[in-house]
C-alpha positions in Angstrom: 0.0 0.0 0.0 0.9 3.9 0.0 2.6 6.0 2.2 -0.1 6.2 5.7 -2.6 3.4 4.3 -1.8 1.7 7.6 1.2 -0.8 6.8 3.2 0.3 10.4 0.4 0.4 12.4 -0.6 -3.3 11.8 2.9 -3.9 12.6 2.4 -2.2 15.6 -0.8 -3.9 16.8 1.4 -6.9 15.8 3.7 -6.1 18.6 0.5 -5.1 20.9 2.7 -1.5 20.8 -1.7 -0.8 20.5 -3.9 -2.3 22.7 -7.3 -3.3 21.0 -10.5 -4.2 23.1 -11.5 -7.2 20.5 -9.8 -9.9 18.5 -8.3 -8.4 15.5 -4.6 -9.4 15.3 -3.8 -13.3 15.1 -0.3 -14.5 15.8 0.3 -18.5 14.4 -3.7 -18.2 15.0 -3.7 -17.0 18.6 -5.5 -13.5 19.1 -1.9 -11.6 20.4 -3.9 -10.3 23.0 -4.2 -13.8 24.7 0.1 -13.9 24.6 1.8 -12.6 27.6 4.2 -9.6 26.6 7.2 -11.0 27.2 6.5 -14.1 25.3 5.1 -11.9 22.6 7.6 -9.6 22.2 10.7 -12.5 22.4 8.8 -14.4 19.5 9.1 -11.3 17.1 12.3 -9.6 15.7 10.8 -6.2 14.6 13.1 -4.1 11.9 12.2 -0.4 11.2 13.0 1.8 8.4 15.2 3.5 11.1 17.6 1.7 13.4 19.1 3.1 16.7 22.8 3.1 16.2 25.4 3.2 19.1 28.9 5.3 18.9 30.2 1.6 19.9 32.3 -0.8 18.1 29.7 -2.8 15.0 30.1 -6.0 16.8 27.8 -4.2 19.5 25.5 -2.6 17.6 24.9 -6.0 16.2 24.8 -8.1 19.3 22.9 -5.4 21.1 25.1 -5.9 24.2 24.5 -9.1 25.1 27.8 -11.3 25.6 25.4 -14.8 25.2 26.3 -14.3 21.3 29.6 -15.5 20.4 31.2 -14.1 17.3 30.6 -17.0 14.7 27.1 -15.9 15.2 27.5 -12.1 14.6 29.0 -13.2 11.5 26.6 -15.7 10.3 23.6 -13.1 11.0 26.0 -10.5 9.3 26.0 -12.7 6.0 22.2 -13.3 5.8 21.8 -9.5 6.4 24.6 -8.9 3.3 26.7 -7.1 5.9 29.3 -9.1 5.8 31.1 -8.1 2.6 30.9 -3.8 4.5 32.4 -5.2 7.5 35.7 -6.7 5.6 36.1 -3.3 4.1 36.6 -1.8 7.3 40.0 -1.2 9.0 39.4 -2.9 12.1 36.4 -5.1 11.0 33.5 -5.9 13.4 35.6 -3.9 16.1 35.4 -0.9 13.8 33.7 1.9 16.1 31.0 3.7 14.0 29.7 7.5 15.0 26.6 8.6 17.3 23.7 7.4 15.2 25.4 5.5 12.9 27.1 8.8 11.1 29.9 6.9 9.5 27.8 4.4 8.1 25.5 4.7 5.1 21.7 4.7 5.0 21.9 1.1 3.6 25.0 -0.4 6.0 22.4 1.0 8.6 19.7 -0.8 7.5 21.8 -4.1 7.3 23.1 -3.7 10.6 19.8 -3.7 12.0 18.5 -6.7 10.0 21.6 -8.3 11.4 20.8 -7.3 14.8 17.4 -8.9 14.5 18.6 -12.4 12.9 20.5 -12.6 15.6 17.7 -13.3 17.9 16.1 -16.4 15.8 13.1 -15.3 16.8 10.1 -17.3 15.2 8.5 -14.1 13.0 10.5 -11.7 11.6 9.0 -8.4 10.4 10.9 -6.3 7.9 9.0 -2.9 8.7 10.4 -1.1 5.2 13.7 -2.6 6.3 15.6 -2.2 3.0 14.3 0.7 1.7 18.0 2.3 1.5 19.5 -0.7 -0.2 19.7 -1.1 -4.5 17.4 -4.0 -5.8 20.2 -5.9 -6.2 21.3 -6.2 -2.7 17.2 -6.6 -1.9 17.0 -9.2 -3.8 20.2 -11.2 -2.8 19.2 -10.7 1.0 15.6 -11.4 0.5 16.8 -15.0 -1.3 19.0 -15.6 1.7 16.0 -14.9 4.0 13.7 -17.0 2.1 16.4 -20.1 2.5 17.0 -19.1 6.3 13.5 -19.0 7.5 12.4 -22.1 5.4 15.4 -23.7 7.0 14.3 -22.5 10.6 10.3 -22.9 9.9 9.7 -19.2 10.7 8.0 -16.1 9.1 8.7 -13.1 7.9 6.7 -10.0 7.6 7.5 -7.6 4.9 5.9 -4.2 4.9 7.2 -2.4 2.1 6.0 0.3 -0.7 8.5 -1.3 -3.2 6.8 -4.1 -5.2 10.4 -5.6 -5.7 10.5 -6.7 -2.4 7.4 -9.0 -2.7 7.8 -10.6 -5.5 8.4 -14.2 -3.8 5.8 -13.7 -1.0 3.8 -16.4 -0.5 0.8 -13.7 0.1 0.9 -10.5 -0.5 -2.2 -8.1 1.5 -2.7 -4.5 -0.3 -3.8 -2.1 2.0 -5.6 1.5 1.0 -6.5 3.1 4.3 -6.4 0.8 6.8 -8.1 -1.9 4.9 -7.1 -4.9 3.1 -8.6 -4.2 -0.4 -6.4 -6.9 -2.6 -4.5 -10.3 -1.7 -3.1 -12.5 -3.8 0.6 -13.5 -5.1 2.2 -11.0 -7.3 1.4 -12.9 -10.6 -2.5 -12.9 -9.6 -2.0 -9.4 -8.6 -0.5 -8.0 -11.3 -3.1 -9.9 -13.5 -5.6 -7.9 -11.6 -4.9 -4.1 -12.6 -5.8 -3.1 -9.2 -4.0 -0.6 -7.1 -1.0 -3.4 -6.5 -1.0 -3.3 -10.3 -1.0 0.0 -11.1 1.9 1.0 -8.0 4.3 -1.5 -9.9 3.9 -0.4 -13.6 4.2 3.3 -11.8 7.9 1.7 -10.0 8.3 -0.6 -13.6 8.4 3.2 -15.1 10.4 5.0 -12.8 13.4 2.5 -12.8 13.7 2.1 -16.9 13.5 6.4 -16.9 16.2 6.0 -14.4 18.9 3.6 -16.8 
């Protein structure tokens, strides 16, 4: 859907962040409210657009300060997340300190530092909130195929919330939302097939990327 047709705020009522007074949000078909917080909150690995960033070495950004992740692990979570090949660029590798905020780090390495960050966790659903807006398709695409394999592998989900139609090519189900409603779902072949508003936002993207060559 489009910018404020209500993408976040289901994430958010996802992650109870909202509380609702009826059943409206169903985890693995349990109403969310019915899940204690803690549990709640531990099965879900939440990504935004916009990660926090500490003026810390990357090896703590990623691990988030907790010492029960060993360093084979900050690596492997740094692969899936296509972090991996930034981090050997680096003087000092994952011991390279990075500015306040992230500063020294591009929009892009930020983003893949967080989706690190959240691999890390294994957590059973994993919800890209607009997570790689600030990476090229290419890199999208080569993360999102490594997801695909990990999660399969694992038996989790993943969540994607994005306004880029690249980045849900290969769902399994793809929900249009125009405000607050689901008002198309469907694969991307039977969406596209459609000419509904999914249809008509990826022609629109289709257009801006060839004017862009």
């Amino acid at each position: 859907g489009r910018t404020g047709s209500g993408k976040t705020t289901l994430a958010n009522l996802l992650q109870r962040l909202y509380e609702l007074p009826e059943a409206a949000v169903l985890l693995d078909g349990q109403d969310v409210r019915q899940i204690p917080l803690a549990v709640l909150r531990r099965q879900i690995a939440y990504v935004p657009q916009d990660n926090f960033i500490f003026s810390t070495t990357l090896a703590e950004n990623i691990r988030f300060f907790d010492d029960r992740y060993t360093m084979d692990e900050i690596r492997q979570a740094s692969r899936l997340a296509d972090l991996d090949t930034t981090v050997a660029d680096f003087p000092d590798g994952y011991e390279t300190k990075v500015g306040e905020r992230g500063m020294t780090l591009s929009g892009g390495q930020r983003q893949r530092l967080g989706l690190a960050r959240a691999l890390l966790r294994k957590a059973p659903f994993l919800v890209l909130d607009d997570a790689l807006s600030a990476v090229d398709t290419e890199t999208e695409r080569r993360i999102l195929n490594q997801l695909r394999q990990e999660m399969g592998r694992r038996d989790a989900a993943c969540l994607i919330i994005a306004n880029r139609v690249s980045a849900l090519q290969n769902c399994d189900e793809i929900l249009v939302l125009s405000d607050g409603e689901v008002i198309e779902r469907g694969r991307h072949e039977t969406l596209l097939a459609g000419n509904g508003l999914y249809a008509s936002i990826a022609s629109r993207q289709s257009e801006q990327t060839s004017g862009g060559r």
